[in-house]
C-alpha positions in Angstrom: 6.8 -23.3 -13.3 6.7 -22.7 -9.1 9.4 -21.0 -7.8 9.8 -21.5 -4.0 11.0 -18.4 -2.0 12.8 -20.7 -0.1 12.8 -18.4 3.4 10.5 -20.2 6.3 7.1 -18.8 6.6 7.7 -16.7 3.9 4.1 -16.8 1.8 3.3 -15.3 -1.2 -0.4 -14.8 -3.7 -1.8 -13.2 -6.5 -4.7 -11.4 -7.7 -4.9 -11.7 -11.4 -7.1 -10.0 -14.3 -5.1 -11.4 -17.1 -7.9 -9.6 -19.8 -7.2 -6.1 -18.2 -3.4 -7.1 -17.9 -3.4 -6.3 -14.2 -2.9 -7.2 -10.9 -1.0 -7.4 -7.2 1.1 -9.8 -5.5 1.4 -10.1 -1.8 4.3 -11.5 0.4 3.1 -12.5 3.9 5.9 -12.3 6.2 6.0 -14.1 9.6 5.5 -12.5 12.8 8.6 -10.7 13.9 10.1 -10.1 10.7 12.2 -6.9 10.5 12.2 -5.0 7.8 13.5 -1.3 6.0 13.5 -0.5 2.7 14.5 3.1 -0.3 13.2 4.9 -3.3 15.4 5.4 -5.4 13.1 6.3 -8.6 11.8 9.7 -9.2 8.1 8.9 -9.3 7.1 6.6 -6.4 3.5 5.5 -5.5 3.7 4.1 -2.1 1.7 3.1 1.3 3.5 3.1 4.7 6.7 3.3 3.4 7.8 6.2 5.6 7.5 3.7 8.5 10.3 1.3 6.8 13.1 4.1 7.9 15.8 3.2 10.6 14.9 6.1 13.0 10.7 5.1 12.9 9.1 3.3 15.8 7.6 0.7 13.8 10.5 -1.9 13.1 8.7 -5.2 11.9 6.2 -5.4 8.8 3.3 -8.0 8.0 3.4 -8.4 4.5 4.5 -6.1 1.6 2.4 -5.5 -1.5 3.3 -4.9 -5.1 0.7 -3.6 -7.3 -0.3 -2.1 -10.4 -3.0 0.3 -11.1 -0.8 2.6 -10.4 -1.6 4.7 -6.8 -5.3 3.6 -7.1 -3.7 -0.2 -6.4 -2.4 0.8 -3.6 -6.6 0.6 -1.9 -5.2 -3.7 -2.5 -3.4 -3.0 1.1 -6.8 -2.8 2.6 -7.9 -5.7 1.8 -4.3 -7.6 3.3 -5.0 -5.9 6.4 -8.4 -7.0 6.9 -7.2 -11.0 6.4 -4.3 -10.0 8.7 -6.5 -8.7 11.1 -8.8 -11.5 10.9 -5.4 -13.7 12.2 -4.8 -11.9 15.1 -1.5 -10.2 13.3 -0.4 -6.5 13.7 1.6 -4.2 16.1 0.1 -4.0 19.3 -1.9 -1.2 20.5 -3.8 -0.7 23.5 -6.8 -0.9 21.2 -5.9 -4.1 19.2 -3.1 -5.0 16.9 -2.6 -2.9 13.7 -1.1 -5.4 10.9 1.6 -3.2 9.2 1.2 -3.8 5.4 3.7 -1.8 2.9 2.6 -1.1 -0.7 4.2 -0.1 -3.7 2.6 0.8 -6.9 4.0 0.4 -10.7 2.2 2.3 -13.7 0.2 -0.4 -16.3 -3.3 1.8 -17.0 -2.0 2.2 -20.8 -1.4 -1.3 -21.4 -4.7 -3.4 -20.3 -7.8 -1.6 -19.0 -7.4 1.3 -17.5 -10.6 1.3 -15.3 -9.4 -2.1 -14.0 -7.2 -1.6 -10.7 -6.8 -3.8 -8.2 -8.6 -2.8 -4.9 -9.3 -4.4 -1.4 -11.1 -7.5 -2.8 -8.3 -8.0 -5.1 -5.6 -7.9 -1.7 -8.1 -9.9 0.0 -8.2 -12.8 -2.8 -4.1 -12.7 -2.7 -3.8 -12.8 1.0 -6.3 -15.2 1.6 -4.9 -17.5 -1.1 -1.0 -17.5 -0.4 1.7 -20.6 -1.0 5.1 -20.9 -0.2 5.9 -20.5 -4.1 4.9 -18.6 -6.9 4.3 -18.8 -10.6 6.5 -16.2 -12.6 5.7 -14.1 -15.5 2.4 -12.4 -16.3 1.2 -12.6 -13.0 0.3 -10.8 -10.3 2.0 -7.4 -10.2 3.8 -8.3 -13.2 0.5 -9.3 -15.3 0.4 -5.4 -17.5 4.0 -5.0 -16.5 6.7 -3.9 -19.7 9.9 -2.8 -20.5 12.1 -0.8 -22.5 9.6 1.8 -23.1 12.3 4.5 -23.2 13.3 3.5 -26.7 9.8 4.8 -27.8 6.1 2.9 -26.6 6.8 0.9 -30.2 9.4 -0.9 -28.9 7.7 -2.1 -25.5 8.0 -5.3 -24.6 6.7 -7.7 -21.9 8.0 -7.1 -18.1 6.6 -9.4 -15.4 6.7 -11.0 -12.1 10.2 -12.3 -11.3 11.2 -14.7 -8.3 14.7 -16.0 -7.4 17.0 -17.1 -4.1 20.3 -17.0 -3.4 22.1 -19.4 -1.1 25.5 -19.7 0.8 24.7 -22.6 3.6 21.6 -21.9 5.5 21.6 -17.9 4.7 18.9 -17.5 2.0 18.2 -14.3 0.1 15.5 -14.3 -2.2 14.1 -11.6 -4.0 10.6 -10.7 -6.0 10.6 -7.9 -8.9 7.5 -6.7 -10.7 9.9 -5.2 -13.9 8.0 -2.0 -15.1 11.1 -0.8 -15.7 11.2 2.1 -18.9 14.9 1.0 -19.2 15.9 -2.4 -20.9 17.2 -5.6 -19.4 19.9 -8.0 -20.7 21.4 -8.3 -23.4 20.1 -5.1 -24.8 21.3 -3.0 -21.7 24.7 -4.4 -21.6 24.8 -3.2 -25.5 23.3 0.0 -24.5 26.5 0.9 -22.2 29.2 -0.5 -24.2 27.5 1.9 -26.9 27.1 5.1 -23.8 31.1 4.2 -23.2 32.3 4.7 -27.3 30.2 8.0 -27.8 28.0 6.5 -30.3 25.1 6.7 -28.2 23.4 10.2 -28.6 19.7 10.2 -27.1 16.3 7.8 -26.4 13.0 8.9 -27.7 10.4 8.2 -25.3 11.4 10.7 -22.7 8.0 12.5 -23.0 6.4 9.6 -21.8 6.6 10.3 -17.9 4.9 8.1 -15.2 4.7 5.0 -16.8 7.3 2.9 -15.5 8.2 1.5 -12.1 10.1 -1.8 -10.8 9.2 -3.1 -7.8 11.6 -5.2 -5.3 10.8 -7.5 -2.5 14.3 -8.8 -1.1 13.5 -11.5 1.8 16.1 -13.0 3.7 16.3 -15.4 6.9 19.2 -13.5 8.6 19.4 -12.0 11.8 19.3 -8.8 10.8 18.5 -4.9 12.9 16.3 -2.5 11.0 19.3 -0.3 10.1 20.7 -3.5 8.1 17.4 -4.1 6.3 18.2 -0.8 5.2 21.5 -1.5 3.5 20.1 -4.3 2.2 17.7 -2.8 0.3 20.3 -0.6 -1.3 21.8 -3.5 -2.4 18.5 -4.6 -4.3 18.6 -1.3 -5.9 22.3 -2.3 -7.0 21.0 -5.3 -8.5 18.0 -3.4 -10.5 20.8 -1.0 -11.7 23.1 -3.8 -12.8 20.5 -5.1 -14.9 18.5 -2.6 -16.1 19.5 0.5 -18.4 18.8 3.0 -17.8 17.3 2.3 -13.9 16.0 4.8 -11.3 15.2 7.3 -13.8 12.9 10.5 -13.4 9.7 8.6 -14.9 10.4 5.4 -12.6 9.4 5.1 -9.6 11.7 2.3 -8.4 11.8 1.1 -4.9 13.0 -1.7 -2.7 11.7 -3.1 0.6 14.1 -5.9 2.7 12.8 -8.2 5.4 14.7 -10.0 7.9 12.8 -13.2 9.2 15.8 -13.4 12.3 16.5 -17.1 12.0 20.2 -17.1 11.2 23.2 -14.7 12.3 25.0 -13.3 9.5 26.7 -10.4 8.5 24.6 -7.4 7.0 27.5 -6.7 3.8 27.5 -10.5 3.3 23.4 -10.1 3.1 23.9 -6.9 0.8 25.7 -8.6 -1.6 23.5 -11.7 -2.1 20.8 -9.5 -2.2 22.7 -7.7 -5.6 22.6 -11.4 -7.4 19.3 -12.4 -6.4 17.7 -9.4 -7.8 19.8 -9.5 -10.8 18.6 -13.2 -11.0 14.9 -12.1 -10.6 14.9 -9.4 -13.3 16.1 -12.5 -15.8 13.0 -14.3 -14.3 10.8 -11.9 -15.0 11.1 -12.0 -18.7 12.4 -15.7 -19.1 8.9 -17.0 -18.9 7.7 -15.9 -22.3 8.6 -18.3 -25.1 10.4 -17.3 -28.2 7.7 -16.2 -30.3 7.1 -13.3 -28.4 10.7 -12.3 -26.9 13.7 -14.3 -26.2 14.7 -15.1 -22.6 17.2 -13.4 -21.1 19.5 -14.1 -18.2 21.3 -11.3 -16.3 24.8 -10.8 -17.2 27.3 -12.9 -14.5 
């Protein structure tokens, strides 16, 4: 099923190697869009993203990549900048314009082929072949993605590429996860706390398996919003992923969150925040809901 990101000029394609279960997944933003973002995971592979902070020069970003491969996906960016280039897009420099392209890596080399990673061709292919909407799922970033892996790599179990929005009148939020998360999603994480609470949780098994996790967030709204506010906003994606997922932001993950501002309707930054918590709660549910019952049950985030 397409799902439209429902934010004007907002486009979004994939680049795909379902055999080596990987891929990356690029959000073309229009020109002018602001945009800031955090890391709040303790293993980030990232491109550019020092740029997204309030107090940089740089305040409005091209597109944003997720990707797997791990930081050898990250060589996708190239190949977005080269279409972006080829459109005239970019921050203007004496010399040309410079298309400002952030990426963020998640870790799938154990699950597909590991040799496979997407590079510039594969950023190339997804730039060049954007839609307004997206298939959800294995695809994309989320094609090798899993979860749950810190119960012990038996009990992984398929992540993906989630997409939902959030409306209230003509504010839209939407958001994009690729969940490579090592904690769980619903229902198991809601059972996981409520066991945390009683004392009768004591310990999970799979901590020795470091640096093979990561979620990664694209929040995209069409507020008016400054830099500084992007910035909140992405905290409130990472309050989503921790309302979901359990445990989130962990040592091994490498969780981070970029949120763009198209500027087409005033709005209050909090008010922006806080849609920005339920969409990404709504696209962690996406992610998995895709795969039919023979191979997991869907799940919805908790209300």
């Amino acid at each position: 099923m397409q799902v439209d990101l429902q934010v004007r000029g907002v486009e979004i394609g994939h680049w795909t190697d379902p055999v080596a279960r990987t891929g990356c997944t690029v959000i073309v933003l229009p020109p002018g869009t602001t945009a800031s973002g955090e890391v709040r995971g303790g293993a980030p592979a990232t491109r550019d993203f020092a740029l997204l902070a309030p107090e940089r020069l740089v305040d409005c970003v091209d597109a944003i990549v997720l990707t797997g491969g791990s930081a050898f996906g990250l060589a996708s960016a190239d190949g977005v900048m080269e279409v972006l280039e080829a459109e005239g897009r970019g921050f203007d420099t004496p010399h040309g314009p410079v298309p400002i392209v952030v990426a963020m890596a998640l870790y799938d080399l154990g699950v597909g082929d590991s040799a496979v990673r997407p590079g510039a061709a594969a950023g190339r292919h997804a730039a060049a072949n954007r839609t307004a909407a997206s298939e959800t799922g294995a695809v994309g970033a989320g094609a090798g993605a899993t979860v749950s892996k810190w119960l012990g790599s038996q009990r992984a179990e398929p992540g993906g590429l989630g997409i939902a929005a959030v409306r209230r009148g003509e504010l839209v939020v939407s958001a994009v996860v690729a969940l490579n998360a090592a904690g769980s999603p619903p229902p198991e994480s809601q059972q996981i706390l409520e066991q945390v609470a009683a004392g009768a949780f004591q310990s999970w098994e799979g901590r020795k398996s470091l640096f093979t996790n990561t979620t990664l967030c694209a929040v995209v709204t069409n507020a008016e919003l400054t830099k500084l506010d992007c910035f909140w906003v992405a905290q409130g994606g990472h309050d989503g992923l921790a309302r979901t997922l359990v445990p989130a932001h962990t040592r091994s993950d490498g969780d981070a969150v970029v949120a763009a501002a198209t500027g087409e309707v005033p709005a209050d930054a909090d008010d922006v925040r806080l849609l920005a918590v339920a969409a990404v709660a709504e696209a962690v549910g996406s992610a998995t809901a895709t795969y039919d019952s023979g191979v997991r049950p869907p799940r919805r985030p908790s209300p």
